[in-house]
C-alpha positions in Angstrom: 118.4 80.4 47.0 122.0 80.8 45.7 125.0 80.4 47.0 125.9 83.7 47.4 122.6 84.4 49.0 122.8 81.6 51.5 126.4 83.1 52.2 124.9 86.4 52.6 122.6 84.7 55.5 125.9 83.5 57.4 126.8 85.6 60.3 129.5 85.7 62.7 130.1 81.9 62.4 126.3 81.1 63.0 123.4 79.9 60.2 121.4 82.6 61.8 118.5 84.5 60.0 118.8 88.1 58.9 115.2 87.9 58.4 116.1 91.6 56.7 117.3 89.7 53.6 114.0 87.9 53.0 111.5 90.0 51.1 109.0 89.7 53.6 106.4 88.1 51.0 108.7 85.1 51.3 108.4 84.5 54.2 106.5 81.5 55.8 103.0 82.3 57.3 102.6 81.4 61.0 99.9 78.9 59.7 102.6 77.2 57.4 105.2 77.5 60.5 102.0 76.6 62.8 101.9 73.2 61.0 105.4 71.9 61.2 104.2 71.0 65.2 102.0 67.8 66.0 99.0 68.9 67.6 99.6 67.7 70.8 102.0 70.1 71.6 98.8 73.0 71.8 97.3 70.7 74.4 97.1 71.9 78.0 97.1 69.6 81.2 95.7 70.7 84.6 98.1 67.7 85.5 101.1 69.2 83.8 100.4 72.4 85.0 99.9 71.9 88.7 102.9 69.9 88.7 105.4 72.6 87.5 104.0 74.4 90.2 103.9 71.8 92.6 107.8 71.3 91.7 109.2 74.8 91.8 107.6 75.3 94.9 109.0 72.1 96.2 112.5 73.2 95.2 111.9 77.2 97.0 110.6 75.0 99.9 114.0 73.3 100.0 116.1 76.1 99.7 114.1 78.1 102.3 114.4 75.3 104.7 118.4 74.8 104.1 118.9 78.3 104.4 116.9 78.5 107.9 118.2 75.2 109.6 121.9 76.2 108.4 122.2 80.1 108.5 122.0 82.6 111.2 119.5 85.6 111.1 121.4 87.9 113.4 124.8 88.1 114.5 126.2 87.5 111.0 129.5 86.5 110.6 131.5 86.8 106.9 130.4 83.2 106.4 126.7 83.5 107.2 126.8 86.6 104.9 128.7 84.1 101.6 125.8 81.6 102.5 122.7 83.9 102.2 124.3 85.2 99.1 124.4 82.4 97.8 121.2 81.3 99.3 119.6 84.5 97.3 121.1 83.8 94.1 119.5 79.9 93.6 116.3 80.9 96.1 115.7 83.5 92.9 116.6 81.4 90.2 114.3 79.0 91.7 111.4 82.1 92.4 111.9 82.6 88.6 109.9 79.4 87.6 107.0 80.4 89.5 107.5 84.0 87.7 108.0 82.3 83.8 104.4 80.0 85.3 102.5 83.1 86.0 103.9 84.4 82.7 102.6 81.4 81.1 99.2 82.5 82.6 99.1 85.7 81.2 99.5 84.2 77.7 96.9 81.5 78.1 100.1 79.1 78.3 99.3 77.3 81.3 95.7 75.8 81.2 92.5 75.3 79.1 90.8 77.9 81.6 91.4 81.6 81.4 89.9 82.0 85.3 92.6 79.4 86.3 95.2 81.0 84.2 94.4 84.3 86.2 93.6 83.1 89.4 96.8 81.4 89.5 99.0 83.9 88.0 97.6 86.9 89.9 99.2 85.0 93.1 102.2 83.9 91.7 103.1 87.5 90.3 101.6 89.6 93.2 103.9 87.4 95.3 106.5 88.6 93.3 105.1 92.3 93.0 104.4 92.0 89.3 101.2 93.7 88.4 99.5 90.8 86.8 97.0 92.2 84.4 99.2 95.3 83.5 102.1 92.8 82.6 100.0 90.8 80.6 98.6 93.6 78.7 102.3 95.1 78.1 103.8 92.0 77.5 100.9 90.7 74.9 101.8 93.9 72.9 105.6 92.7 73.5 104.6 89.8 71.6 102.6 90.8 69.4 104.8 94.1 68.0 107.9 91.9 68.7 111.2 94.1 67.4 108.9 96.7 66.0 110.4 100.2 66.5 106.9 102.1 67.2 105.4 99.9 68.9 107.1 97.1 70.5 107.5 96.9 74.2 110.4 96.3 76.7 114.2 96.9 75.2 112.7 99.0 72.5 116.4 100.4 71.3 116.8 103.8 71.8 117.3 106.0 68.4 120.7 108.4 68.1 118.8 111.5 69.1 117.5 109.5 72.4 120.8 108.6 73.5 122.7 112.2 72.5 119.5 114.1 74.8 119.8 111.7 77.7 123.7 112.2 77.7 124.9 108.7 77.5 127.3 110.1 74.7 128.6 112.2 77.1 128.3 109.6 80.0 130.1 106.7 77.8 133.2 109.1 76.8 133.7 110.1 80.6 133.9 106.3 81.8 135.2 104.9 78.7 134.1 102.4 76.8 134.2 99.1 79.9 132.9 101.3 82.3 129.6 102.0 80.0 129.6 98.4 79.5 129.3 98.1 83.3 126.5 100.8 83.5 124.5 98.8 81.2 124.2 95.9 82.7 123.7 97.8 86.1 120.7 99.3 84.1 119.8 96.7 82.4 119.4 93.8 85.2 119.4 95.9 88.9 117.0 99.0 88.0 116.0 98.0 84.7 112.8 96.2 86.3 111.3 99.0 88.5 112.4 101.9 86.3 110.3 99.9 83.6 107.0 99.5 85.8 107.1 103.2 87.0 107.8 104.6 83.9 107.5 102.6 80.8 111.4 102.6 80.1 112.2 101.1 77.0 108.5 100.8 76.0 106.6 101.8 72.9 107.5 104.9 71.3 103.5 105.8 71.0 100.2 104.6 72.8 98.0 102.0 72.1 95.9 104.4 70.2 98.5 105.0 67.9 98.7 108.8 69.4 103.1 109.8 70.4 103.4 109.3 74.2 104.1 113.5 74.8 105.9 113.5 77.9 103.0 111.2 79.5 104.0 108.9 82.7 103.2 105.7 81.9 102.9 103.3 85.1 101.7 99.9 85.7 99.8 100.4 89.0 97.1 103.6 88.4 94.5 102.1 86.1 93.9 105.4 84.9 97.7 104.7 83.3 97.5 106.0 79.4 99.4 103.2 79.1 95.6 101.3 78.7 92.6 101.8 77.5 89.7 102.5 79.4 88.4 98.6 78.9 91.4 97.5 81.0 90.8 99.8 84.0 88.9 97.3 86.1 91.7 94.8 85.5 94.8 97.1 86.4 93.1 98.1 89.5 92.4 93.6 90.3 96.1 93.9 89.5 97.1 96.5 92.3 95.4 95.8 94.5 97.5 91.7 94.5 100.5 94.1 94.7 99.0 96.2 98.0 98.1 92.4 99.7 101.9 91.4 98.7 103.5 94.4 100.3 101.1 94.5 103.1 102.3 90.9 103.6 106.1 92.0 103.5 105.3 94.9 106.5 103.7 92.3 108.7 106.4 90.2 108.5 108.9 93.2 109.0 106.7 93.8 112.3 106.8 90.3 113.4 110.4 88.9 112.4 112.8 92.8 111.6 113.5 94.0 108.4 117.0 91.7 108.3 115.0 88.2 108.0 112.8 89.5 106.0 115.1 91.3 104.0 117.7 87.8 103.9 114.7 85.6 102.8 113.1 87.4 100.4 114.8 90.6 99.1 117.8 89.4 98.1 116.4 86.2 95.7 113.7 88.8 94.4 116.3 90.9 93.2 118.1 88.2 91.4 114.0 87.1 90.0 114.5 90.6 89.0 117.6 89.7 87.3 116.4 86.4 85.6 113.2 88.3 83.8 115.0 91.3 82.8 118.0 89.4 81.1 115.4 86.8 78.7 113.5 90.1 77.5 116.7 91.7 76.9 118.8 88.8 75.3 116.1 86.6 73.7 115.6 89.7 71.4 118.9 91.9 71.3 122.0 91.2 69.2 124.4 93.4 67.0 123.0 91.1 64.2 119.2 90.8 64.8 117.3 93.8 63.6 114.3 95.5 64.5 111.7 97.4 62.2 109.5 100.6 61.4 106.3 100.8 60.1 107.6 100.1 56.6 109.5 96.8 57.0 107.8 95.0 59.9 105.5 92.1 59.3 104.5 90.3 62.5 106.2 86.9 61.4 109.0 88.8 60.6 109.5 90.6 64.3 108.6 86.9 65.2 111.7 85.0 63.8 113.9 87.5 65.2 113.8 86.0 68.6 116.8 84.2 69.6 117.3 80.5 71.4 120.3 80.6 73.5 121.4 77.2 75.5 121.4 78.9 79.0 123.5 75.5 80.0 125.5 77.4 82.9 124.9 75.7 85.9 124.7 71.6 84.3 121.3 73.3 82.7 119.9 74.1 86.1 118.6 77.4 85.2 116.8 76.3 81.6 115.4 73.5 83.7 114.3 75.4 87.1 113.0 78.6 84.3 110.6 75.9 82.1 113.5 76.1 79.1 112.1 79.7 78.9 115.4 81.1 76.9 116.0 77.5 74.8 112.4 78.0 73.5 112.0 81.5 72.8 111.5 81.3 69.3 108.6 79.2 69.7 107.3 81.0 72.4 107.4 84.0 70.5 105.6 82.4 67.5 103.1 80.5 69.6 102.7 82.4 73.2 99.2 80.2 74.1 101.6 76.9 73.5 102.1 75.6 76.9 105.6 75.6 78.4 105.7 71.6 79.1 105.7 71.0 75.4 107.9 73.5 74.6 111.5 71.5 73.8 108.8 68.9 71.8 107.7 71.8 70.1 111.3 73.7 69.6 112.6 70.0 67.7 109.8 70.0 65.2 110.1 73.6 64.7 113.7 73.8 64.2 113.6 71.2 61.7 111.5 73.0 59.5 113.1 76.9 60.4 117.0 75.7 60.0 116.8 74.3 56.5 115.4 77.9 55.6 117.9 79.4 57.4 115.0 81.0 59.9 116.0 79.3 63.3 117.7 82.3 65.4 120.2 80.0 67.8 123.2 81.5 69.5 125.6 79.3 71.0 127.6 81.8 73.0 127.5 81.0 77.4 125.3 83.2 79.4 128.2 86.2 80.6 129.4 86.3 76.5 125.6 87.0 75.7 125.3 89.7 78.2 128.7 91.5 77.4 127.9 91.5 74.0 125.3 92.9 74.3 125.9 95.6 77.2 128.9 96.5 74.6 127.2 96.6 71.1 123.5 97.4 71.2 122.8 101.3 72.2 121.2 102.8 70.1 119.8 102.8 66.0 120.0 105.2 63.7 116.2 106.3 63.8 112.9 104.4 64.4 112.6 103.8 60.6 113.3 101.0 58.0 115.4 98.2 58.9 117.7 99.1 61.8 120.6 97.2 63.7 121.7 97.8 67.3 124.9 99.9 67.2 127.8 100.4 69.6 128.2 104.3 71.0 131.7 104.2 70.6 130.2 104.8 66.7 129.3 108.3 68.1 133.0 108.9 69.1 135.2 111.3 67.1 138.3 110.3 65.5 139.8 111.5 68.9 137.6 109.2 70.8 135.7 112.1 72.2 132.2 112.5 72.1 131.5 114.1 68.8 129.5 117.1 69.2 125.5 116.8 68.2 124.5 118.6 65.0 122.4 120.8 65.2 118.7 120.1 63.8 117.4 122.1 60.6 113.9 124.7 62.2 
């Protein structure tokens, strides 16, 4: 590769991979990328595994118990009400491990056994009303249609006609440009969550059959959902039915404590868990420099390598730590899903060191709140679900008046 070329791979101050630039037959195959990693990194541990969850629960124990020895449930003074804040905000960073572990089940990350892997992630989700089964069906197809336009799941950008239709052309003129900024990450990381299990939002622009969507609501609780096939019905009902137990759970304890304990123990840090796994689907893969792919252009290594590692080192690296280096390991999770977790930094060290000489290792060094502003400022929409498309700003579909230019009209 020239010099010009290697240039040409340079953007914004990072060696980062426009994988677009690579004719896609010169690319590495995941078997060539596959061996860059000793072996021993595939290898799964009951020991390992029951450890992690041994730990996180260890640290939610903690927090729990500091919360309810120091805090007051009723009669809440200003002070009582900083200190469950901030008793919700670690108590759900710390919940998140236990939701990235029951992720790791769902992939086949966490042990040998798939009847441990789902035993053990069916409570860990249901205790955090995820759907097991239906999130590891959707999020398989995340992984495996990664940045594909048609077909890839969760943060699937919308295309110009999407965003015109839904009036956030309109919306982002009326509140100017910081105020749609604000709206996104309000959509993004508070409703993005439940809007996404009820309805599919940001999902795959067709089924699994390959047949368009039409209108269809796609949920991830009826296993009669056309978001499945038929073979999966048994499953998504397994999967509801962890979710009815959970909530069942939460009105007993409404019954027997109030809705205010309840509510200051558990609803606040499962908002922020809420928070934690919407912002690694939504920043590990969106970026006004990463691109995403139609049917033309997208190769599965391709959509692969355009995951991002970020350093998530906020907090003296509590959160990478506490969420299994979930974020600063992305790209090999992406590339090897069934990997398990407690390798992963091993695994990320061998695999840099064959991606970055190539100038395939996506690493962004920017903190947590620059990643998300970014982000919630550049990436609306693409152009259409075609070819090789980057995230663009709306402000693009301003007027020279910075108005909301008027939508042309479509041919009959």
């Amino acid at each position: 590769m020239g010099k010009g070329a290697r240039a040409a791979l340079q953007i914004a101050e990072k060696e980062t991979l426009i994988a677009a630039l690579i004719p896609k037959e010169k690319l590495p195959t995941k078997k060539e990328i596959r061996d860059s990693i000793p072996e021993h990194c595939f290898q799964h541990s009951y020991t390992a595994a029951f450890a992690h969850v041994a730990r996180d629960g260890l640290i939610i124990a903690t927090f729990a118990f500091l919360a309810f020895a120091c805090l007051r449930r009723e009669n809440l003074t200003a002070v009582d009400w900083v200190g469950w804040n901030c008793y919700a905000f670690f108590q759900g960073a710390a919940l998140t491990g236990w939701w990235v572990l029951a992720h790791e089940c769902g992939h086949g990350g966490f042990s040998a056994s798939q009847l441990v892997n789902d035993c053990v992630g069916m409570v860990l989700h249901s205790a955090l009303l995820v759907p097991y089964f239906a999130w590891q069906y959707s999020h398989a197809k995340h992984h495996s249609k990664t940045n594909h336009l048609m077909d890839g799941e969760t943060h699937n950008p919308n295309s110009k006609d999407d965003v015109e239709e839904a009036g956030y052309v309109t919306l982002a003129h009326a509140v100017g440009e910081e105020g749609f900024v604000v709206f996104q990450l309000f959509a993004h990381l508070v409703v993005g969550w439940p809007v996404y299990l009820i309805m599919n939002a940001s999902g795959a622009r067709r089924l699994y059959n390959g047949k368009p969507i039409e209108g269809r609501l796609l949920d991830h609780y009826r296993p009669t959902s056309a978001l499945f096939p038929p073979s999966w019905r048994k499953r998504i009902f397994i999967g509801t039915c962890g979710i009815a137990v959970a909530l069942g759970a939460i009105a007993y304890s409404v019954a027997a404590f109030g809705a205010l304990p309840v509510w200051l123990f558990y609803g606040g840090p499962y908002m922020w868990v809420n928070f934690w796994l919407v912002l690694y689907t939504w920043l590990q893969h969106t970026s006004p420099d990463v691109p995403h792919y139609g049917d033309d252009e997208w190769t599965w290594v391709r959509g692969a390598l355009c995951t991002i590692d970020r350093p998530y080192a906020e907090c003296l690296g509590f959160f990478d730590w506490v969420h299994h280096h979930i974020g600063s390991t992305h790209v090999c999770h992406h590339l090897f899903s069934n990997l398990p977790c407690y390798h992963a930094v091993e695994a990320t060290q061998h695999l840099k060191a064959y991606l970055k000489p190539l100038n395939l290792y996506n690493y962004d060094h920017d903190s947590l709140w620059v990643s998300m502003i970014k982000a919630a400022r550049t990436c609306h929409y693409i152009e259409e679900p075609v070819g090789v498309q980057y995230p663009k700003p709306i402000t693009n579909l301003f007027n020279k008046d910075g108005k909301a230019a008027p939508k042309a009209a479509k041919a009959d």
